[in-house]
C-alpha positions as a Markdown table, in Angstrom:
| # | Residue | x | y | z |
|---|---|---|---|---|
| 1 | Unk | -24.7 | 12.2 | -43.6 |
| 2 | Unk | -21.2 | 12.5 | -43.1 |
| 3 | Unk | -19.6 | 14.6 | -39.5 |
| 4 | Unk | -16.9 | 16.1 | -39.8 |
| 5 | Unk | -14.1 | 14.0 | -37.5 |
| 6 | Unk | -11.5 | 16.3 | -35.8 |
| 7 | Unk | -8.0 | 13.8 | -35.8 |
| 8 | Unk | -6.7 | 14.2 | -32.2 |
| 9 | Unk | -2.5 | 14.9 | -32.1 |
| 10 | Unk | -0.5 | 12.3 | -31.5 |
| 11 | Unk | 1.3 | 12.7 | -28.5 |
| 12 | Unk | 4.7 | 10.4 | -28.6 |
| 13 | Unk | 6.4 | 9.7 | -25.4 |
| 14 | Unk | 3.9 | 11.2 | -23.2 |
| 15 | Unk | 5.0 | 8.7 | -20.5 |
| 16 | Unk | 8.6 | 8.7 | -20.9 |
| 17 | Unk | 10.7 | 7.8 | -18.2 |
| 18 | Unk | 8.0 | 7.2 | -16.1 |
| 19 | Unk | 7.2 | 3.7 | -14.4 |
| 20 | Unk | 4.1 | 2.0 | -14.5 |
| 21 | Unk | 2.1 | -0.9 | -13.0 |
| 22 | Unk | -0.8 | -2.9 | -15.0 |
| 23 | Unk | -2.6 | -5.1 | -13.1 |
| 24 | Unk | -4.8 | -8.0 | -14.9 |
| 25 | Unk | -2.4 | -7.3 | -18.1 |
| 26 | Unk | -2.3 | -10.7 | -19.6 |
| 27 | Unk | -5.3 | -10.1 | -22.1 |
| 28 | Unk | -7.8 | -7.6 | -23.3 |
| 29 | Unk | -7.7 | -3.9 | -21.4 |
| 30 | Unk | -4.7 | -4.8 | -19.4 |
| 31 | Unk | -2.4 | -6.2 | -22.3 |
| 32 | Unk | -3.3 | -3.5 | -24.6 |
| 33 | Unk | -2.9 | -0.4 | -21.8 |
| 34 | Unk | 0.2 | -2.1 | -20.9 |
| 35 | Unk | 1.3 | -2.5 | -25.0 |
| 36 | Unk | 0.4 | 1.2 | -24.9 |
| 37 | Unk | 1.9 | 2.6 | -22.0 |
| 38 | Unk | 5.6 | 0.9 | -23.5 |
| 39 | Unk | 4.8 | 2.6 | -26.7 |
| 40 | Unk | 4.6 | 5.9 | -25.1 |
| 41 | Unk | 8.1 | 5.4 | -23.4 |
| 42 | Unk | 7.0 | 3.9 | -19.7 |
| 43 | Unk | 8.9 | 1.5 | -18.2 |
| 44 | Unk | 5.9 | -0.9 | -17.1 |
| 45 | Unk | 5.3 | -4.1 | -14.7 |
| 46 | Unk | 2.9 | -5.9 | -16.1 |
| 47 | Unk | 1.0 | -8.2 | -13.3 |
| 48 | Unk | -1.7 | -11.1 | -14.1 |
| 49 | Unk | -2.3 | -14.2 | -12.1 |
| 50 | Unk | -2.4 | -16.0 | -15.7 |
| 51 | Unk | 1.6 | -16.6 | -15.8 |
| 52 | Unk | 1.2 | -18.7 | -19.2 |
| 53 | Unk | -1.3 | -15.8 | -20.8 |
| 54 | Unk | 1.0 | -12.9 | -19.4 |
| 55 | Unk | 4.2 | -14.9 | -20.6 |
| 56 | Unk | 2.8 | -13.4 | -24.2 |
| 57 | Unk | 4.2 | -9.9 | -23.3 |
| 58 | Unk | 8.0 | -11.4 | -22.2 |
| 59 | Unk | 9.9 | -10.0 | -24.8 |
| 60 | Unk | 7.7 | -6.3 | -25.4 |
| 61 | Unk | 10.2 | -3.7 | -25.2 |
| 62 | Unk | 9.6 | -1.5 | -22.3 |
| 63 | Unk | 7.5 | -4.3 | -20.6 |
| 64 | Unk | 8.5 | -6.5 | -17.8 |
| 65 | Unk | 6.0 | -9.3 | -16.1 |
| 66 | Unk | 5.6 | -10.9 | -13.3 |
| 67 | Unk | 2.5 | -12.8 | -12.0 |
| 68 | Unk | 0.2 | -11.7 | -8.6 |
| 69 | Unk | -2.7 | -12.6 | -6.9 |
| 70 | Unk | -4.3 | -9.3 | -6.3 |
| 71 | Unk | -6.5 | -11.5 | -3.7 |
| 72 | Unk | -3.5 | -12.3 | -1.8 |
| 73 | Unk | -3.0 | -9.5 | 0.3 |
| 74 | Unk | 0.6 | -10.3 | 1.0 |
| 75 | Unk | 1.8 | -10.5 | -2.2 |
| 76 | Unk | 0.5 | -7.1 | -3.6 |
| 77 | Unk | 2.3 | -5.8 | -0.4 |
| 78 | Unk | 5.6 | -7.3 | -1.0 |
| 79 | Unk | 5.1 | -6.1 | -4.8 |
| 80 | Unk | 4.7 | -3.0 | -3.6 |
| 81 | Unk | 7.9 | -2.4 | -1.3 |
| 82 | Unk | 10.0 | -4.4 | -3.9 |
| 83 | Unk | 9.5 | -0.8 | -6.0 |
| 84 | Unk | 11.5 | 2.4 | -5.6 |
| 85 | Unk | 8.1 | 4.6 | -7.4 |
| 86 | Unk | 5.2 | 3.8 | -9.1 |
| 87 | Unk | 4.2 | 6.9 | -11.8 |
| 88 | Unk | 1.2 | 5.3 | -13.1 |
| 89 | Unk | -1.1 | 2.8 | -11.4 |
| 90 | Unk | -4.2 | 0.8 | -13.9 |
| 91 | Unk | -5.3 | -1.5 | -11.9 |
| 92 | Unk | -7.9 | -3.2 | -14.2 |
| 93 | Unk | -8.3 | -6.5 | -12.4 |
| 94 | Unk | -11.8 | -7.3 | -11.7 |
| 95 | Unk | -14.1 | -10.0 | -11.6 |
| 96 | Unk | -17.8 | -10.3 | -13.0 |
| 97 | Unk | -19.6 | -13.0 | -11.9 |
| 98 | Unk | -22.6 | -15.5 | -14.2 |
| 99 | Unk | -25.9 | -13.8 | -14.0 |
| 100 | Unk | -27.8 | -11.2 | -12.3 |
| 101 | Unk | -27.2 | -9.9 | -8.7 |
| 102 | Unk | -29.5 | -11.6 | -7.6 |
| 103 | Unk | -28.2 | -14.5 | -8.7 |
| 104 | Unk | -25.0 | -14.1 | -6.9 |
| 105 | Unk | -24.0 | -15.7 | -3.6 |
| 106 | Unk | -22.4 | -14.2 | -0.8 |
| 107 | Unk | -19.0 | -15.8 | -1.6 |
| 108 | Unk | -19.2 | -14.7 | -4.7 |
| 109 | Unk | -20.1 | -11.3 | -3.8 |
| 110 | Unk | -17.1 | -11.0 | -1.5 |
| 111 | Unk | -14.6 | -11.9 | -4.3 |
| 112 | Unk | -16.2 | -9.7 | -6.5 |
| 113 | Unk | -15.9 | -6.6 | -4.6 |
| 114 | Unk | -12.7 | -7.7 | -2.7 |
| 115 | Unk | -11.0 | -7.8 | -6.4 |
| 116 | Unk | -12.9 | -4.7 | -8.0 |
């Protein structure tokens, strides 16, 4: 049976002029909302604690890098106040650990929900 698919509008420069921050943007979700966001005009700062994996966006028109620790408390501070705005925030870092819950230790419970 064939449905009948409605094409959405393409919207170009939707985020034009605007600046945005990606967090975990060296692979996967990140990189491609990241490769996106440039593509619809955003000035973005793509962040990753993966500096060699993240280095693969260097060169992306519209997209600047620079790695962080969103662990290190500090550093997403001085991030932070190093920028006049932020427009758009995706902060997709997260962290899923091996197994079930209740397979999970306290240590690796903190992390988990400190990064998510």
């Amino acid at each position: 049976m064939d449905f009948p698919v409605k094409k959405a509008k393409v919207l170009e420069g939707r985020l034009a002029g605007k600046f945005a921050l990606v967090t975990a943007a060296a692979q996967g979700i990140g990189a491609a909302t990241a490769r996106k966001f440039a593509a619809e005009g955003a000035i973005v700062l793509a962040t990753d604690i993966n500096g060699e994996k993240l280095s693969e966006l260097n060169g992306v028109e519209g997209i600047q890098t620079t790695v962080l620790d969103v662990t290190d408390s500090r550093a997403v501070i001085n991030l932070v106040e190093s920028l006049d705005t932020v427009d758009v925030l995706f902060n997709c870092a997260g962290f899923v650990h091996d197994g079930t819950i209740l397979d999970c230790s306290e240590k690796i419970w903190d992390f988990s929900w400190n990064i998510n």
